[in-house]
KEROMI-168788 format. One line per 3 residues: number of its first residue (from 1); their letters; for each residue x, y, z of C-alpha. Coordinates in Angstrom, 2 decimals, decimal comma, always signed. Layout:
BEGIN
NUM) A) X:Y:Z ~ ...
This chain:
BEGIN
1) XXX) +17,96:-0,24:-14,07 ~ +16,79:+1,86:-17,26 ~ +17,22:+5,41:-15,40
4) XXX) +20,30:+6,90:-15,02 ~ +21,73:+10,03:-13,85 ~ +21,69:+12,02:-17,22
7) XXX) +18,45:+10,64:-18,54 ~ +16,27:+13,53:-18,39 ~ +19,01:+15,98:-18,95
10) XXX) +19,93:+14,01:-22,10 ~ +16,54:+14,56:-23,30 ~ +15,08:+17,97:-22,24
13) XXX) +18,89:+19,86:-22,98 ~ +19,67:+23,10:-21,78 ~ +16,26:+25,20:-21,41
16) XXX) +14,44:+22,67:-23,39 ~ +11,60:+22,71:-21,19 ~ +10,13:+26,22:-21,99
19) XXX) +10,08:+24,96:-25,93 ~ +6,79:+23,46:-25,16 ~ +3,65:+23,74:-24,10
22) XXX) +2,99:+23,08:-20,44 ~ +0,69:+20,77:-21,60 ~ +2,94:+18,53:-23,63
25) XXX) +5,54:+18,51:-20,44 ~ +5,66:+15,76:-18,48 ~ +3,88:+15,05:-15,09
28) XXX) +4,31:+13,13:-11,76 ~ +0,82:+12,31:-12,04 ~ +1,08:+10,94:-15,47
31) XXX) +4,02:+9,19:-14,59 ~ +2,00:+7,73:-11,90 ~ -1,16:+6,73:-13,65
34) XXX) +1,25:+4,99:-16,41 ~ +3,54:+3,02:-14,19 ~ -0,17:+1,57:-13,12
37) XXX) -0,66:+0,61:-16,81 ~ +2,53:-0,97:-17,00 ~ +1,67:-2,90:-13,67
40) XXX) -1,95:-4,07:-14,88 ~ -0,14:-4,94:-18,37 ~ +2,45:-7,34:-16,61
43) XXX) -0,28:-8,60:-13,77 ~ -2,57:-9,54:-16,96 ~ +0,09:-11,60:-18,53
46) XXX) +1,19:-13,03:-15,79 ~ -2,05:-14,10:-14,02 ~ -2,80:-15,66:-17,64
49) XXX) +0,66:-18,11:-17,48 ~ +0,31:-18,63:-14,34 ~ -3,27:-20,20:-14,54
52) XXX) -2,12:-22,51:-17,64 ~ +0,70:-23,46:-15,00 ~ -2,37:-24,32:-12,06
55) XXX) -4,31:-25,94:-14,86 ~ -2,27:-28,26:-16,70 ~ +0,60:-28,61:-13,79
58) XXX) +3,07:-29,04:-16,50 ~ +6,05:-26,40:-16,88 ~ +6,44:-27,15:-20,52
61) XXX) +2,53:-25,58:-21,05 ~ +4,61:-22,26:-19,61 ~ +7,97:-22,86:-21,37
64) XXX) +7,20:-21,16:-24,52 ~ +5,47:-18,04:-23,39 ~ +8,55:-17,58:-20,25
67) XXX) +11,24:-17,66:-23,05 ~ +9,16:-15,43:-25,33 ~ +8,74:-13,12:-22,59
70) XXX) +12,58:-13,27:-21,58 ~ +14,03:-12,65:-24,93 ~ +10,94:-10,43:-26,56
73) XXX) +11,14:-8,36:-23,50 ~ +15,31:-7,94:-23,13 ~ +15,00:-6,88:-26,79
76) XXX) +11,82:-4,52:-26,39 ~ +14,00:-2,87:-23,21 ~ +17,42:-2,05:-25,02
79) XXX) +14,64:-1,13:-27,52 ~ +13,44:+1,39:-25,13 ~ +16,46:+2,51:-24,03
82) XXX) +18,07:+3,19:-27,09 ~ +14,75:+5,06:-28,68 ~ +13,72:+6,64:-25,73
85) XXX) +10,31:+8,47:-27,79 ~ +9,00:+5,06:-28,73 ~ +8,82:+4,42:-25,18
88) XXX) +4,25:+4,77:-25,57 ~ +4,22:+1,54:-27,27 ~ +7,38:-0,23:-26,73
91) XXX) +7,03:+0,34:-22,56 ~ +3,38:-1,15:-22,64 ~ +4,84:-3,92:-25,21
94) XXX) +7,95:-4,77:-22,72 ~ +5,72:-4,75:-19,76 ~ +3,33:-7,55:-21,38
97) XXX) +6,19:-9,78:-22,41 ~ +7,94:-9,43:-18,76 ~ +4,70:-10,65:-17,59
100) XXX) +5,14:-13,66:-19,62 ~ +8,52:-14,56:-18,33 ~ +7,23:-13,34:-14,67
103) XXX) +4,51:-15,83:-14,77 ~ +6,36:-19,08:-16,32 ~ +9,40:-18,15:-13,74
106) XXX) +7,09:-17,99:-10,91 ~ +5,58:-21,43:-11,92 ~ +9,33:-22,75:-11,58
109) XXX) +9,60:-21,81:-8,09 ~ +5,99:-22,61:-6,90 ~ +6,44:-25,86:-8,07
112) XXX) +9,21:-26,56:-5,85 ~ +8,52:-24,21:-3,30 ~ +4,38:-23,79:-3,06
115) XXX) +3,44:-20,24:-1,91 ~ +6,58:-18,31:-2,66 ~ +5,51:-16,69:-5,49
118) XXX) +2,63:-14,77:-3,57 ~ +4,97:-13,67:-0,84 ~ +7,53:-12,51:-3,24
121) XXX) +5,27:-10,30:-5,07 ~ +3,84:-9,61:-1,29 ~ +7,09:-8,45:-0,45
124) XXX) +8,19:-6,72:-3,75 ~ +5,03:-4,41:-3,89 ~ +5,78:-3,31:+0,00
127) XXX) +8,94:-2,86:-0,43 ~ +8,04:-0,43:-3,42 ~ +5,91:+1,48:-1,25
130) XXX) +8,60:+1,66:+1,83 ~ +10,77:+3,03:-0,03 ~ +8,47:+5,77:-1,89
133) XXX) +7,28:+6,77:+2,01 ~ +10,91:+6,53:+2,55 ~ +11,90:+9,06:-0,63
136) XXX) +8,25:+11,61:+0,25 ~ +9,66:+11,59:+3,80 ~ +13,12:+12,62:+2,63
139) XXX) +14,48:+9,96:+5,32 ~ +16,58:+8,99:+2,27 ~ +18,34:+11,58:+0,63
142) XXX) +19,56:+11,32:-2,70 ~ +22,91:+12,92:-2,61 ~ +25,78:+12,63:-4,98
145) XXX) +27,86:+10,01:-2,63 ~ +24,34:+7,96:-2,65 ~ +23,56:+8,00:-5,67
148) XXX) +27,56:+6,74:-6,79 ~ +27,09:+4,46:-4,18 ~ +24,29:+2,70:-5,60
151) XXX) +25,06:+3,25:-9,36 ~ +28,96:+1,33:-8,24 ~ +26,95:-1,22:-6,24
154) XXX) +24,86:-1,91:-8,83 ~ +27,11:-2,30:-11,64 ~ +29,47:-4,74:-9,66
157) XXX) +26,56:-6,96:-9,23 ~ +25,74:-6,75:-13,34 ~ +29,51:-7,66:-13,73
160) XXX) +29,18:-10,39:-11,23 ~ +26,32:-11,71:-13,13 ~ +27,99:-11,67:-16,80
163) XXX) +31,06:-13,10:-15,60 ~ +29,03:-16,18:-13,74 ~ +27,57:-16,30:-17,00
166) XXX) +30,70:-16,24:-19,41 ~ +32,83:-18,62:-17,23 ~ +29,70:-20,80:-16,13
169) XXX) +30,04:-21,81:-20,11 ~ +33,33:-23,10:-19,09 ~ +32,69:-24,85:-16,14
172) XXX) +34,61:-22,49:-13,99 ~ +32,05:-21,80:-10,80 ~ +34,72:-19,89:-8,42
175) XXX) +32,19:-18,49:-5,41 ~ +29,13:-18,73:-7,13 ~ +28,19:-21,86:-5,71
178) XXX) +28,54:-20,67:-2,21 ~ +26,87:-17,19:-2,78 ~ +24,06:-19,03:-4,45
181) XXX) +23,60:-21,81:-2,17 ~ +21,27:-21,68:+0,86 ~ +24,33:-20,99:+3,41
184) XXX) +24,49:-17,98:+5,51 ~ +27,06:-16,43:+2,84 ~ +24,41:-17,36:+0,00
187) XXX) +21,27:-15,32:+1,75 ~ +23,61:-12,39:+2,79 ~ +24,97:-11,71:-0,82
190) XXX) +20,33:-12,50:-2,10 ~ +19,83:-9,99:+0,90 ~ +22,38:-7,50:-0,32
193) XXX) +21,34:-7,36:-3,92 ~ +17,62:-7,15:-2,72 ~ +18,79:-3,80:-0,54
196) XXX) +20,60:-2,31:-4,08 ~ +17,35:-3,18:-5,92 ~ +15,28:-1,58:-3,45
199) XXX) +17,89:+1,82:-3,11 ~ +17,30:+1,98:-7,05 ~ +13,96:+2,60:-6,58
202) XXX) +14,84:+5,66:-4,68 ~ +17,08:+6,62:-7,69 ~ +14,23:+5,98:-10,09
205) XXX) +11,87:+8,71:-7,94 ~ +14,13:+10,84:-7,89 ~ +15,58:+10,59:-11,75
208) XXX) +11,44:+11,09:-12,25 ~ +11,27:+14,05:-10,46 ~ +14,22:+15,62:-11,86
211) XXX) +12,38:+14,80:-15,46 ~ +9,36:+16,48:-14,51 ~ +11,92:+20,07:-12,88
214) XXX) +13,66:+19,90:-16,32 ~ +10,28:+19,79:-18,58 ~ +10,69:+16,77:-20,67
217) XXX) +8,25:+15,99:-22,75 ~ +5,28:+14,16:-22,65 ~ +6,21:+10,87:-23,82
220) XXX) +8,95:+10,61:-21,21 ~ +6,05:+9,87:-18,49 ~ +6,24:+6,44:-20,22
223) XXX) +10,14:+6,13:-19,80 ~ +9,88:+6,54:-16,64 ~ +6,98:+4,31:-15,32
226) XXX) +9,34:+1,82:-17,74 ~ +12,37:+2,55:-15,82 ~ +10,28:+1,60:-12,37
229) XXX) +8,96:-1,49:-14,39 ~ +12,48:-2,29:-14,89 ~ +13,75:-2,07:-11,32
232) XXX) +10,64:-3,44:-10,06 ~ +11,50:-6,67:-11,87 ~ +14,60:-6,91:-11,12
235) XXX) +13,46:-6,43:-7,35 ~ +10,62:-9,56:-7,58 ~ +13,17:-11,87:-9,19
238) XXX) +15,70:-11,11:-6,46 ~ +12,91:-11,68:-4,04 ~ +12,21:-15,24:-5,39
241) XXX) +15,93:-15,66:-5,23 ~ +16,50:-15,02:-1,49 ~ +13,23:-16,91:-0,78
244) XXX) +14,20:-19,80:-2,47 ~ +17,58:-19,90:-0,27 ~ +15,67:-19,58:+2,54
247) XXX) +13,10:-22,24:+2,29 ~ +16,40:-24,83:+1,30 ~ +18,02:-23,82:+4,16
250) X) +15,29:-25,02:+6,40
């Protein structure tokens, strides 16, 4: 997740809001209309692997453009995160090369698993939209134990995930063969991390709104439509994850 709980306020300050021009502030609608751009950026990209995937039916015609779009767009998001006022052409940038990797990584699991691809993206987009009827509704509210809650939640599982990394170079597995096999254990931990994904989401509406009460400026509409990019990813990879466990299991 790219929004965090001092993002705005890092940017906007103390009273930075009424240094400009209503005008240059930003918006919920134009945070809105360029989270679609970002969306239509990766669904281009995408849709354009994927169909040299249907077409040739060889992962290697895919290869080059998913690890362009893995590395090019882990760089372009520390990019982002780090230069927050580039965000106009390095969020649009990120969002094309995630499509990339998106596309080639869905290829991977259709050709094993034909159809899950569609029903994680199925499931991804509703999810996105539960939980923004969910946020309008105030059902969930973002308080201050929430919002630790899901920022501690979520950083255990980014630990969990370097350290499977780091000591999967040495051959040391510990539990992550069981929590990422197809057992009961394996889909509870996919189902878990799917339910942080999805409660960062909530953080990332609210983060937006508290952008638009502190009067950031303009170009931070693009930060944050990057910041839902962000999660959103995370969300549809997490999605082919638990899928994937569940079609082995059967």
């Amino acid at each position: 997740p790219a929004l965090g709980q001092n993002t705005f306020r890092d940017v906007a300050g103390s009273g930075y809001g009424g240094a400009i021009d209503a005008t240059d502030r930003m918006t919920l609608s134009g945070t809105v209309n360029k989270t679609a751009i970002l969306l239509l950026c990766a669904v281009a990209t995408a849709a354009w692997t994927w169909h040299l995937f249907v077409t040739s039916h060889d992962l290697g015609a895919v290869s080059g453009l998913m690890m362009l779009g893995l590395f090019g767009g882990m760089i372009l998001a520390f990019v982002t995160i780090f230069k927050k006022e580039w965000a106009p052409v390095c969020a649009p940038v990120y969002a094309l090369l995630e499509g990339l990797a998106l596309g080639g990584i869905s290829a991977v699991f259709e050709l094993r698993y034909p159809g899950i691809a569609f029903e994680a993206v199925g499931l991804s987009f509703t999810t996105l939209f539960v939980m923004l009827f969910l946020y309008k509704a105030r059902i969930i509210k973002v308080t201050k134990k929430f919002m630790i809650g899901v920022l501690a939640a979520t950083g255990g599982i980014m630990l969990f995930y370097v350290a499977e990394m780091i000591l999967g170079f040495f051959g040391v597995h510990m539990f992550a063969t069981t929590l990422n096999g197809s057992g009961p254990i394996g889909i509870g931990f996919s189902l878990f991390i799917v339910a942080i994904a999805a409660l960062n989401l909530v953080l990332d509406f609210d983060f937006i709104e508290q952008g638009v009460a502190y009067g950031a400026p303009k170009y931070m509409e693009w930060y944050g439509a990057f910041g839902i990019m962000v999660t959103l990813v995370w969300l549809y990879l997490e999605m082919l994850r638990l899928l994937s466990k569940i079609n082995s299991s059967r």
